[in-house]
N, C-alpha and C positions, 0 to 999 in steps of 0.2 A: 128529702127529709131524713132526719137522723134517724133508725131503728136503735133503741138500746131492749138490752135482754138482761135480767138478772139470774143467777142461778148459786148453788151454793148451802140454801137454806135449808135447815133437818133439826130435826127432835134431839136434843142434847141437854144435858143435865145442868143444875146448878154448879158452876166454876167449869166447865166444860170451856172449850172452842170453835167456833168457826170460823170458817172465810167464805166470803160473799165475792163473787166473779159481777161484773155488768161488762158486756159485751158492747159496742157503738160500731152500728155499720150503715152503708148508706153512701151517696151522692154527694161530693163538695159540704162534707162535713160542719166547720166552721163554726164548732163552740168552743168555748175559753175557762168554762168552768163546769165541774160535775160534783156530784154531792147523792149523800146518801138521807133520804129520809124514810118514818117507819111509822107506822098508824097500825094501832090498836082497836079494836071492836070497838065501836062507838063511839073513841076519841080525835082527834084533830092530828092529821097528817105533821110529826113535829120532823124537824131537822136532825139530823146525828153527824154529820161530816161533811165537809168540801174539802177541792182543792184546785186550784187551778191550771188548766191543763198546759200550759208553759214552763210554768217555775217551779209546780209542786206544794207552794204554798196550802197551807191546810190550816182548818181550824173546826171545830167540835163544841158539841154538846156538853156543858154541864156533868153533863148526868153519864158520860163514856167517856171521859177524859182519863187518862191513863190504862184503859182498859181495851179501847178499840184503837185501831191506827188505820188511817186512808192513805191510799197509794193508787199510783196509775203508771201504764207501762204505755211511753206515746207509740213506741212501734207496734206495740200490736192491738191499739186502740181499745186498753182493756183499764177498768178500773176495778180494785178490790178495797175490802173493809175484812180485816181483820179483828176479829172481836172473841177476846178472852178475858177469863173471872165471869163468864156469863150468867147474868143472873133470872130468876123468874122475871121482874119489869122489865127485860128486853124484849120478853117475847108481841112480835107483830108483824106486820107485814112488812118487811123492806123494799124499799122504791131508790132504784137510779132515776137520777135526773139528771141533765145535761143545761146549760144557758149560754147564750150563742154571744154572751158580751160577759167585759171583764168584772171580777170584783164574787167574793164567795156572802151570797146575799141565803137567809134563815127563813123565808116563809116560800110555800112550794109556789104559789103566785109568780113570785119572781125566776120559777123556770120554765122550759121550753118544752121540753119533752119528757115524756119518763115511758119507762120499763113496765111491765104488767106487777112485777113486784115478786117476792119469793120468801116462804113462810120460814117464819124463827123460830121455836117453841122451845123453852126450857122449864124444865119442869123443877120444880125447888124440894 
């Protein structure tokens, strides 16, 4: 089974930046797509990013488009989220998630694994 680990996450102001690292390790790996998603106190685990781990294809949330970029680096089985103009509505929990078949699918159901997650907090 695949281990992913997030890391990356800190207290940074409004229009600040960060980068978010998720680490994938483990035995006969064999997923095809990973994606960032991010849940708030008391609200629904939403989507912010895929991409699929072949071609790189990506695609995003509404709501971080222009402002976050997802990337993955296959040799060192790492995927990062880049996320600047950060604003107070980002801040939550970020989760990597991994999906062991093709296609960048939006609700966390349709993934396999995820990361324990790692805190966002910007303050406006």
């Amino acid at each position: 089974q695949v281990q992913l680990k997030e890391s990356g996450g800190g207290l940074v102001q409004d229009g600040d930046s960060l980068k978010l690292s998720c680490a994938a390790s483990g035995r006969n790996q064999g997923y095809y797509t990973m994606a960032w998603f991010r849940q708030a106190p008391g609200k629904e685990r939403d989507f912010v990013a895929g991409t699929t781990w072949s071609s790189g294809h990506t695609d995003y949330a509404d709501s971080v488009k222009g402002r976050f970029t997802i990337s993955r680096d296959n040799t060192k089985n790492m995927m990062y989220l880049q996320m600047n103009s950060l604003k107070a509505e980002d801040t939550a929990l970020y989760y990597c998630a991994a999906r062991y078949r093709g296609g960048i699918y939006y609700q966390p159901n349709d993934y396999d694994n995820w990361g324990q997650g790692t805190q966002v907090t910007v303050s406006s």
